[in-house]
C-alpha positions, 0 to 999 in steps of 0.5 A, spaced: 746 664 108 741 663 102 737 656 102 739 650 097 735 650 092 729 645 092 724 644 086 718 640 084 713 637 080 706 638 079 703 632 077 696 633 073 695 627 069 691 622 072 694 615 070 693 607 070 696 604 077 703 602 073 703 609 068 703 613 075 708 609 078 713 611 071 712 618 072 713 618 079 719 613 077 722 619 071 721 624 077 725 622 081 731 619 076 730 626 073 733 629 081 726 632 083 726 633 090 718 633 091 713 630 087 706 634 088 698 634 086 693 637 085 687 638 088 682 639 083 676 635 080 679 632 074 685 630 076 688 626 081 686 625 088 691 627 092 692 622 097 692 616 094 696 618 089 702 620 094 701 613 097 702 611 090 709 615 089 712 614 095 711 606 094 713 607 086 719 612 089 725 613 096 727 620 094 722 624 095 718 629 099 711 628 097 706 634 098 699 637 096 699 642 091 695 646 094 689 642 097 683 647 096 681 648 103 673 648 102 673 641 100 676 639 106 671 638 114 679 640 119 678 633 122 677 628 117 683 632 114 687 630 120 686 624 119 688 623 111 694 627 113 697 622 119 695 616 115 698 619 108 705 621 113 705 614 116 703 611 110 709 615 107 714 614 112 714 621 114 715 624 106 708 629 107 709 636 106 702 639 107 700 645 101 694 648 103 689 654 099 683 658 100 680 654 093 679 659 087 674 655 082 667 657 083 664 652 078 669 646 082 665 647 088 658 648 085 660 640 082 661 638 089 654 641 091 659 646 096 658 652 099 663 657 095 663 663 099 667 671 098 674 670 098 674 673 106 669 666 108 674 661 104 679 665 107 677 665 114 674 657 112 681 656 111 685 659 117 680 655 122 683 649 118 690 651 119 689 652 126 684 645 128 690 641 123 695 644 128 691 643 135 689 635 133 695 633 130 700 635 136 696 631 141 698 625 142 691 622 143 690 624 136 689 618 131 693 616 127 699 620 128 703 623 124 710 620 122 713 627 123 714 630 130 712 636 131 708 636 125 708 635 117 711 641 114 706 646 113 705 650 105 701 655 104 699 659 098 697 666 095 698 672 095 693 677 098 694 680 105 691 676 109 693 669 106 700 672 106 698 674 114 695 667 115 702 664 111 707 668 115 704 665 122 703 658 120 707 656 114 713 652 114 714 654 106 710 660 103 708 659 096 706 666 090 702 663 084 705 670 080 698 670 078 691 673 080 684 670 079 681 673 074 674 677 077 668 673 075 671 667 072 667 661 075 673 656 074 678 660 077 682 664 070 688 666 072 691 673 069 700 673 071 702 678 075 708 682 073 715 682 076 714 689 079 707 686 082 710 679 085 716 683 088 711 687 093 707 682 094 713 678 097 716 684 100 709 685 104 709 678 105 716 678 109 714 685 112 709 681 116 714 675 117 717 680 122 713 679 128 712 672 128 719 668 126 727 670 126 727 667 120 723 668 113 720 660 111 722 657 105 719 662 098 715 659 092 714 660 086 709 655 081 713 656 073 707 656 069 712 655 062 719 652 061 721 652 053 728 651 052 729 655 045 734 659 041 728 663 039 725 666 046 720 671 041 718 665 036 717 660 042 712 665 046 708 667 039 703 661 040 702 664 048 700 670 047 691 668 044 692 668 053 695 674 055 692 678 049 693 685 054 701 683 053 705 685 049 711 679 047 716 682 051 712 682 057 710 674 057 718 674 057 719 678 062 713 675 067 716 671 073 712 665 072 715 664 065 722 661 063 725 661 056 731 661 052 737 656 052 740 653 058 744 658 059 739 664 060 733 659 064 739 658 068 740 665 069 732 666 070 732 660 075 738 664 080 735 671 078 729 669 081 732 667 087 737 673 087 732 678 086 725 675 090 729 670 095 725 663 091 729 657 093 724 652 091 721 652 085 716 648 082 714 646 075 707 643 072 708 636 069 708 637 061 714 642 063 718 635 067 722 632 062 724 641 060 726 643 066 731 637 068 737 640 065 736 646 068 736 643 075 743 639 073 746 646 071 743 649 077 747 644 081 753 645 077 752 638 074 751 640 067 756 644 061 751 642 054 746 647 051 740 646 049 
């Protein structure tokens, strides 16, 4: 039996203490299961700003979106982790990736390394999170046992090896890095592409888990319109290899009018197995039809 749908918000924007609990506050009115951010420098630091939602909210999962495991020292890490969980109430789920942004790490005056030493950085990570936050000598604790559910993001072979070991939820970006970009340009995937990819993913799943995780999937645009063709036009200066039907036919794009966004938020469901989606925070309000119709809520149009 499939999931039950679950969808999230990306927060972005840093904000005043009151406009941040608003939005945190819109979020949850708009029916959105997780409240999520970042971990780039520029935006907010997560987790304070997950104790600030959660305060402002009582709905709500809460979660990292992802953390860039390279910021991060494992032990130190545990600590914010436990001490957000219980600040929380136990509301934390806890998104980790490899980090992807070159220049980002260089501001930080941090090692970068090639994508196999962030990879390996990353599981060392993963595996001391879970050696020191099951012990019960570890403090603080976590408030949930056996642990703070586990997301991780990517989709090369050995980040969806790591995910298929250790993650609760595996998230796909729908989107590649760029090869040489210093900020961490990202260049969509097709559909053909991120259908492999998930098909690789649950292959590896095979030895590890009865059952496949929750499956992920970050939506890039949400643009609800009567026009598909005219809405994309002004998106095309940053897919200049891609033709409009092509950007209408990525995975990570939903366009059209409630009716066709809800048929692209169940055809990805049906064709990749995606029961958790998240949007970035410019598309919040956008999307909230589409989740009431999705649940059978909503009968008006666009």
């Amino acid at each position: 039996m499939s999931r039950p749908f679950r969808f999230g918000v990306n927060l972005l924007e840093p904000a005043s203490a009151e406009e941040w609990r608003a939005k945190c506050r819109r979020a949850e009115e708009l029916g959105y299961d997780v409240i999520l951010v970042p971990d780039h420098l520029g935006m907010p630091a997560p987790f304070p700003a997950l104790v600030a939602a959660a305060e402002a909210t009582e709905r709500p999962r809460l979660g990292t979106f992802t953390l860039n495991a390279g910021f991060w020292n494992p032990a130190l890490l545990a600590r914010e982790v436990a001490t957000t969980d219980a600040l929380t109430g136990g509301r934390l789920e806890l998104g980790l990736g490899a980090g992807y942004a070159r220049a980002e790490h260089e501001t930080a005056g941090l090692p970068f390394g090639s994508p196999g030493e962030r990879v390996d950085h990353l599981r060392r990570t993963v595996e001391e999170l879970k050696r020191l936050l099951g012990s019960d000598e570890h403090q603080p604790q976590a408030a949930q046992r056996p642990r703070v559910p586990l997301l991780i993001g990517g989709n090369g072979d050995r980040m969806l090896r790591l995910s298929a070991e250790h993650a609760d939820i595996a998230a796909f970006t729908g989107a590649r890095t760029v090869p040489g970009s210093a900020t961490g340009q990202l260049s969509p995937i097709t559909a053909d592409e991120l259908g492999e990819r998930v098909a690789r993913y649950l292959k590896f799943t095979e030895d590890h888990r009865e059952e496949p995780p929750e499956l992920n999937l970050i939506l890039q645009m949400v643009i609800g319109t009567e026009d598909r063709e005219a809405a994309v036009q002004p998106f095309l200066e940053y897919f200049p290899d891609l033709t409009v039907d092509q950007v209408l036919e990525l995975p990570v794009s939903l366009v059209g009018t409630l009716d066709e966004l809800t048929e692209q938020v169940l055809a990805r469901r049906e064709r990749y197995g995606f029961t958790y989606l998240t949007v970035l925070e410019p598309y919040m309000e956008a999307f909230a039809p589409v989740m009431e119709r999705v649940r059978g809520g909503l009968t008006s149009r666009f």
